[in-house]
C-alpha positions in Angstrom: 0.0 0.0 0.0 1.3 3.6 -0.6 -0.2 6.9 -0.1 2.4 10.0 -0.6 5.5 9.3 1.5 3.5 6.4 3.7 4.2 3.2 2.3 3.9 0.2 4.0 2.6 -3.5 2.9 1.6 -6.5 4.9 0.2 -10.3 4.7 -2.6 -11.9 5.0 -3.2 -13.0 8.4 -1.4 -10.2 10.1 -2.0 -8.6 13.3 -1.2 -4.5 12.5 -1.6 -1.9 15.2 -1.4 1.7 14.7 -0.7 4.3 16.5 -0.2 8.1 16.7 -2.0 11.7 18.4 -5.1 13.4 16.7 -4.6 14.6 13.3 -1.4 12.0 12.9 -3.2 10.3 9.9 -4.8 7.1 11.6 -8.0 7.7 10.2 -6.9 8.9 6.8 -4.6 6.1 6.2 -8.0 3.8 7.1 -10.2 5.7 5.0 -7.3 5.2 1.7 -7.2 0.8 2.8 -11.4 0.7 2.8 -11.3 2.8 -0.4 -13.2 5.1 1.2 -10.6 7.8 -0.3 -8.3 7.8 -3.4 -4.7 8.3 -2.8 -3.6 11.4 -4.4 -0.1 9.6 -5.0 0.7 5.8 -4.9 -1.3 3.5 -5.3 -3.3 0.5 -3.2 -3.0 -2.8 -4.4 -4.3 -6.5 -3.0 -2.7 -9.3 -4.0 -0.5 -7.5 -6.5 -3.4 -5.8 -8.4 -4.2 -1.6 -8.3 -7.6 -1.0 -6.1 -9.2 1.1 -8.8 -12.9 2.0 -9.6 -13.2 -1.2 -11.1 -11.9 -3.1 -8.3 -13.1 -0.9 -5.1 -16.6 -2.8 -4.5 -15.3 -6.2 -4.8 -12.4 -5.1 -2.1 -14.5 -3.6 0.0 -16.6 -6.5 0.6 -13.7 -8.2 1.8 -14.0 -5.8 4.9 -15.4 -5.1 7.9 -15.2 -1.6 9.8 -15.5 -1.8 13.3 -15.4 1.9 14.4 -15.8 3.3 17.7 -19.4 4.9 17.4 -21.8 2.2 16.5 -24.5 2.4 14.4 -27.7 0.6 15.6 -31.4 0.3 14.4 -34.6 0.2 16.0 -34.8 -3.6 15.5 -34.0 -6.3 17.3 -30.6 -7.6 18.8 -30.4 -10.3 16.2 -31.1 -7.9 13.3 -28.4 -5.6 14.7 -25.4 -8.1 14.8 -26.5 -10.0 12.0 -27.1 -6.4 10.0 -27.8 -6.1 6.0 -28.8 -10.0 6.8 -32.7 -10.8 6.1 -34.7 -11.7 8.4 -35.8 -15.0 7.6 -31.8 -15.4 6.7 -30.5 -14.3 9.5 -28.0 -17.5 11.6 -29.4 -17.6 14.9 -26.3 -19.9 16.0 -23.8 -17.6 14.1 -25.5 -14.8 16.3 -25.3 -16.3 19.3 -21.5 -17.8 18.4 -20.6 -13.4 17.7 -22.6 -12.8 20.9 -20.4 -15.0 23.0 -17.0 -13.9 21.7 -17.7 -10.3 22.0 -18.9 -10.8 25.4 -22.3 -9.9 25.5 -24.3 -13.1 25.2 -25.0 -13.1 29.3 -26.4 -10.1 28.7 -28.3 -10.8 26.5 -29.8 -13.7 27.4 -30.7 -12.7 31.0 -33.5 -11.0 29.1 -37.0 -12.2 28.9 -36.7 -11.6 24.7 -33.0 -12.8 24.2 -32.1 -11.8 21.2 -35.5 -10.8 20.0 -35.0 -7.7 22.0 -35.8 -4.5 20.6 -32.7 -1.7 20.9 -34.7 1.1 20.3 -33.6 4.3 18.4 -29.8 4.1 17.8 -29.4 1.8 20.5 -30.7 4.1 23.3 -31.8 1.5 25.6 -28.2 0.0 25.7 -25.0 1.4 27.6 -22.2 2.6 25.6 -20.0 -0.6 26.3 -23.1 -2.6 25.2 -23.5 -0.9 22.3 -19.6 -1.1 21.1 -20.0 -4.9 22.0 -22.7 -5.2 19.4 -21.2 -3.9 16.9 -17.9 -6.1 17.9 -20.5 -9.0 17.6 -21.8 -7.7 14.0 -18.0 -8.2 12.3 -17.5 -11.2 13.8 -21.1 -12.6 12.2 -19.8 -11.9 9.5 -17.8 -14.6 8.6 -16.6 -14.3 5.0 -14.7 -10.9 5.7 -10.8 -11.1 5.2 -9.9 -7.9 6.9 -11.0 -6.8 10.6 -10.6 -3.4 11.2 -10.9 -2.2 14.6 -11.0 1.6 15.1 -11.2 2.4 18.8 -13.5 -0.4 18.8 -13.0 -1.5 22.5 -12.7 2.1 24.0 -16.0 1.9 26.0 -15.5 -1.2 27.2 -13.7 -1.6 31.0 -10.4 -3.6 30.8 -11.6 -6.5 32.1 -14.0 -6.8 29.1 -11.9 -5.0 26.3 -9.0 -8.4 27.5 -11.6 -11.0 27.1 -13.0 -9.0 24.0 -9.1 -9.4 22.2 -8.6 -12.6 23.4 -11.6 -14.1 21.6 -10.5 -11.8 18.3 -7.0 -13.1 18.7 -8.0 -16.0 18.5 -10.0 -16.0 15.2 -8.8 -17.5 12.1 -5.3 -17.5 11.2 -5.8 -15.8 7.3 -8.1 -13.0 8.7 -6.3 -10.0 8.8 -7.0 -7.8 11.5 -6.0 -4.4 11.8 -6.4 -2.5 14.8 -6.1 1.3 16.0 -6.2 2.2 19.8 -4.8 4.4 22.4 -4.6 1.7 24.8 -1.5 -0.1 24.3 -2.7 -3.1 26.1 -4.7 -3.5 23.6 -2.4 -4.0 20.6 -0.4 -6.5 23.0 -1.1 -9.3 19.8 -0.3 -7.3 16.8 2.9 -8.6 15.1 3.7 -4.8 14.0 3.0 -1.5 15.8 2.8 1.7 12.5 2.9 4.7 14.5 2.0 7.7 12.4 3.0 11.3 12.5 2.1 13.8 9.9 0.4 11.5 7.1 4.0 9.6 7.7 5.4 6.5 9.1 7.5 7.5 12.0 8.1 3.8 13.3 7.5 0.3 12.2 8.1 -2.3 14.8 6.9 -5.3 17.3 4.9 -5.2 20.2 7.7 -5.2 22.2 9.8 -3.2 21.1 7.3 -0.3 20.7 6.3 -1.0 24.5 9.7 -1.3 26.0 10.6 2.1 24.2 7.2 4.1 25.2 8.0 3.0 28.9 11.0 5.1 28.9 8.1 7.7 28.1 6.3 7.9 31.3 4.4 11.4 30.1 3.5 10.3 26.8 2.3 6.6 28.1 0.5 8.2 31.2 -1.7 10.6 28.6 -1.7 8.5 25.4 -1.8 5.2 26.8 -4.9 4.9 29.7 
């Protein structure tokens, strides 16, 4: 992938993290992989072919967006995770199989309705965390995505929940590729490569650990950055 002076590539089945302070290009640099934007420079390719106008749609259903403000209906739980799905086509199991790995089954069903529960208006009868979970729940329904992207996805959640909430997307298939932004370094703790960005540019590329070890020489920039 390359966008002006940020180039970087990566494999199917990685774990990428990225990192940088408001207006670094974290969201920009999302916006150019989901084809969402053109690249004014550089080009985006998959599997050695240009992302073009010809191309976009068919990439983009390869992915699924996770960002930090979900977007909810006034339907039921089951039509919210399972969302664009049909009714009557709708996986009840695969629903409740989501439900469980983003940690909201129990709560769901200690309701009288289960998952037949209606949200109401963007989701107003739910807490924030339950909310995020839901739409956690929604990506991992569905099941024929290649790419995970998780923007601030676990930011409402309490740490307890956000670890359980990693674990059971750590743990999904090997050849999905999941790429992750967060200010919580605890929760990039699986990538194989933190990007952090500065400017529209790559400042650093490197593991987990390394990027940790180094940013806890930093004890300002972890203490605001990092909570």
């Amino acid at each position: 992938m390359g966008a002006g002076r940020t180039k970087f590539h990566y494999k199917k089945g990685s774990r990428i993290g990225f990192v940088g302070s408001t207006g670094s290009g974290k969201s920009t640099t999302l916006d150019l992989m989901m084809s969402l934007l053109d690249p004014i420079k550089g080009t985006i390719t998959v599997d050695g072919k240009s992302i073009d106008d010809q191309t976009k749609q068919a990439w983009q259903k390869n992915i699924v967006h996770v960002p930090q403000s979900i977007y909810l209906t006034d339907a039921t739980i089951a039509e919210n995770i399972a969302f664009g799905v049909p009714k009557d086509e709708i996986d009840e199991e695969s629903v409740k199989a989501a439900a469980a790995k983003a940690q909201i089954a129990e709560f769901i069903e200690s309701s009288s309705k289960g998952y037949n529960a209606i949200v109401g208006e963007r989701g107003i009868r739910l807490s924030g965390g339950q909310r995020q979970r839901i739409g956690i729940a929604r990506a991992l329904y569905k099941q024929k995505a290649t790419v995970l992207i998780f923007d601030e996805a676990t930011s409402a959640l309490d740490s307890r929940t956000e670890k359980a909430v990693m674990k059971c997307i750590d743990d999904l298939k090997l050849d999905l590729t999941i790429i992750i932004i967060s200010h919580r370094l605890s929760t990039l703790s699986n990538c194989d490569v933190i990007i952090q960005l500065e400017q529209g540019k790559i400042l650093l590329k490197e593991s987990y650990k390394q990027f940790s070890e180094r940013e806890k020489t930093k004890t300002t920039f972890v203490k605001n950055t990092y909570t």
